[in-house]
C-alpha positions in Angstrom: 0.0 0.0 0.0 2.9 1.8 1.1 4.4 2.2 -2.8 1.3 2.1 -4.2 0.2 5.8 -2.4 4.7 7.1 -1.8 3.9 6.5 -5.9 6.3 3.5 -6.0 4.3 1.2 -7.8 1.1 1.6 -9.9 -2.1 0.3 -8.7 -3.2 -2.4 -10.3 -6.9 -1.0 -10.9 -8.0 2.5 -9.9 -6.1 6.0 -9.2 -4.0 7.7 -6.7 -4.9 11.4 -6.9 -2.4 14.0 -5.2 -4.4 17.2 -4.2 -6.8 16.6 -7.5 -4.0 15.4 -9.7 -3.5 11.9 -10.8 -0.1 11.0 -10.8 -0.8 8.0 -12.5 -0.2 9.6 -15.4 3.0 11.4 -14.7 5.9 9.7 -16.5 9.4 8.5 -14.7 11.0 11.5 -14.6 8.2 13.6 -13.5 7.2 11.1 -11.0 10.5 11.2 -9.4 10.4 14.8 -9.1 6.8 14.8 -7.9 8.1 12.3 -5.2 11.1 14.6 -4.1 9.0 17.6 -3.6 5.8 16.2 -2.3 6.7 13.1 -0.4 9.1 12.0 2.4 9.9 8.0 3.7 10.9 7.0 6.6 12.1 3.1 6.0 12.7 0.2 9.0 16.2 0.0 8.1 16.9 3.4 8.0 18.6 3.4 4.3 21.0 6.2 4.5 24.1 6.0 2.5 27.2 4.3 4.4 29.9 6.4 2.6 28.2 10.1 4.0 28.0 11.3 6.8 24.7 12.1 8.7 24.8 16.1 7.6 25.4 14.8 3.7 22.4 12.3 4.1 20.1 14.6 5.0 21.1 16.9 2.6 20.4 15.1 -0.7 16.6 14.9 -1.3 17.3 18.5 -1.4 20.2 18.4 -3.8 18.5 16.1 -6.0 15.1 19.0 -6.2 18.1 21.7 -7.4 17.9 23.7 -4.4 21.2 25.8 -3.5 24.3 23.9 -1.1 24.4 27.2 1.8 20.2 26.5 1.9 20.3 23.0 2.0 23.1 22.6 4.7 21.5 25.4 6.7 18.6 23.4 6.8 19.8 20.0 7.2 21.5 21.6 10.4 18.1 23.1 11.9 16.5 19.8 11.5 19.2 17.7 12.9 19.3 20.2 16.0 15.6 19.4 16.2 16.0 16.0 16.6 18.9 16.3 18.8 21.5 15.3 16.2 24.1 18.4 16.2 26.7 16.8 17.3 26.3 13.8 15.3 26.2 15.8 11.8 29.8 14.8 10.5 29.4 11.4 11.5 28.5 8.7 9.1 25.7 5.7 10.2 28.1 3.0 11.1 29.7 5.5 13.9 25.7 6.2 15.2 23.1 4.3 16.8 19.9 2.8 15.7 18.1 5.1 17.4 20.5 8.3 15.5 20.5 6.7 12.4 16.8 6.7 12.4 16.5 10.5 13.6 18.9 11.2 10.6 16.1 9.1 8.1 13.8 11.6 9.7 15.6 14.8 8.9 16.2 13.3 5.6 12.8 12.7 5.1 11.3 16.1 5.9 14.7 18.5 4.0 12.1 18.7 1.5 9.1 19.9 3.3 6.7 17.5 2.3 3.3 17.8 2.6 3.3 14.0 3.8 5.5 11.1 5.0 5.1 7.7 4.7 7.0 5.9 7.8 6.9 1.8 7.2 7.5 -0.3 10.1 10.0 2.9 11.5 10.7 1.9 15.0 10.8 -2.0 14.0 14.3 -1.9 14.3 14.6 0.1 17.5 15.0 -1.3 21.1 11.9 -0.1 23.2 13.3 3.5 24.2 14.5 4.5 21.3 11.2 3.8 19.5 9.4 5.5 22.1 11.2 8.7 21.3 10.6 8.5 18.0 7.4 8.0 18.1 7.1 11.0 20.4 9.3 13.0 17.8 6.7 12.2 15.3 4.0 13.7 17.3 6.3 17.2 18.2 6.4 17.3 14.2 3.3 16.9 13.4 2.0 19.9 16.1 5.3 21.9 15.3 5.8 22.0 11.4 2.1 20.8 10.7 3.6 18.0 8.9 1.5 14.7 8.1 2.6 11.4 8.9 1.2 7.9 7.5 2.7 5.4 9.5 2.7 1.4 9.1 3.2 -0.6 12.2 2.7 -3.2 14.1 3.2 -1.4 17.1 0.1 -1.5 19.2 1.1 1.5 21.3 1.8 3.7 18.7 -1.0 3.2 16.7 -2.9 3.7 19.6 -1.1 7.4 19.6 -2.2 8.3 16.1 -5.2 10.4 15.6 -6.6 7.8 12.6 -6.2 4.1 12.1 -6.6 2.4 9.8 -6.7 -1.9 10.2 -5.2 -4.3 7.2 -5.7 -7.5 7.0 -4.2 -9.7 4.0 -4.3 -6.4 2.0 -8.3 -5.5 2.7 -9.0 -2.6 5.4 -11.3 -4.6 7.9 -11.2 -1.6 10.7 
């Protein structure tokens, strides 16, 4: 469901319509850049890039939409302080946590401003306090920057946090 609506994969019947437009019908290219402008993912397994470092990860959604370097970094740094990253912004993943590499998915994730995310299975991977503060983090987002999150989880206590749910069962909403 996840692809089908982040515009991964086509659906195999019907339409997914962004604010009236059907972007069904955008070609590859166009798609891609409809992607990096409108949508942010937050993966399970964090998939930042091993050879850059947290700051450089963050950064290049926003390289990739043409903005400017002195923007982009200044911006990469506000939303790593946000998630209380600073100090880790010249580190690369394999010298962070789970828990820091997964704030630095986030950052990544919202360089762009979005109008929504799509988190799958995001705090899967994270011992128990780490994913409670993320899932608190998502929360602070949501009231601070106004920014929307779809999340996909198994978690029972954050679904239970979320202001909508939505229940799936073999790929039919029953709830």
């Amino acid at each position: 469901m996840l692809h089908i609506l982040g515009t991964l994969d086509n659906p195999d019947t019907g339409e997914v319509l962004f604010d009236g437009q059907s972007v069904s019908s955008l070609g590859r290219s166009d798609l891609a850049r409809f992607r990096n402008r409108h949508i942010g993912f937050i993966f399970q397994f964090h998939n930042l890039l091993p050879e850059f470092t947290a700051l450089e990860n963050v950064c290049l959604p926003a390289y990739l939409a043409g903005r400017s370097e002195k923007e982009v970094r200044v911006r990469a740094r506000e939303l790593l302080g946000m998630l209380n990253l600073e100090r880790r912004a010249d580190h690369k993943p394999s010298e962070m946590s789970g828990g820091e590499q997964q704030r630095t998915a986030v950052a990544r994730a919202l360089i762009n401003s979005p109008e929504i995310i799509f988190a799958d299975e995001p705090s899967g991977n994270l011992d128990s306090q780490n994913a409670q503060e993320l899932h608190q983090i998502f929360f602070l987002l949501r009231k601070e920057l106004g920014q929307t999150f779809v999340i996909v989880t198994h978690n029972d206590q954050l679904a239970e946090m979320a202001d909508r749910t939505i229940t799936m069962k073999d790929g039919y909403i029953t709830e």
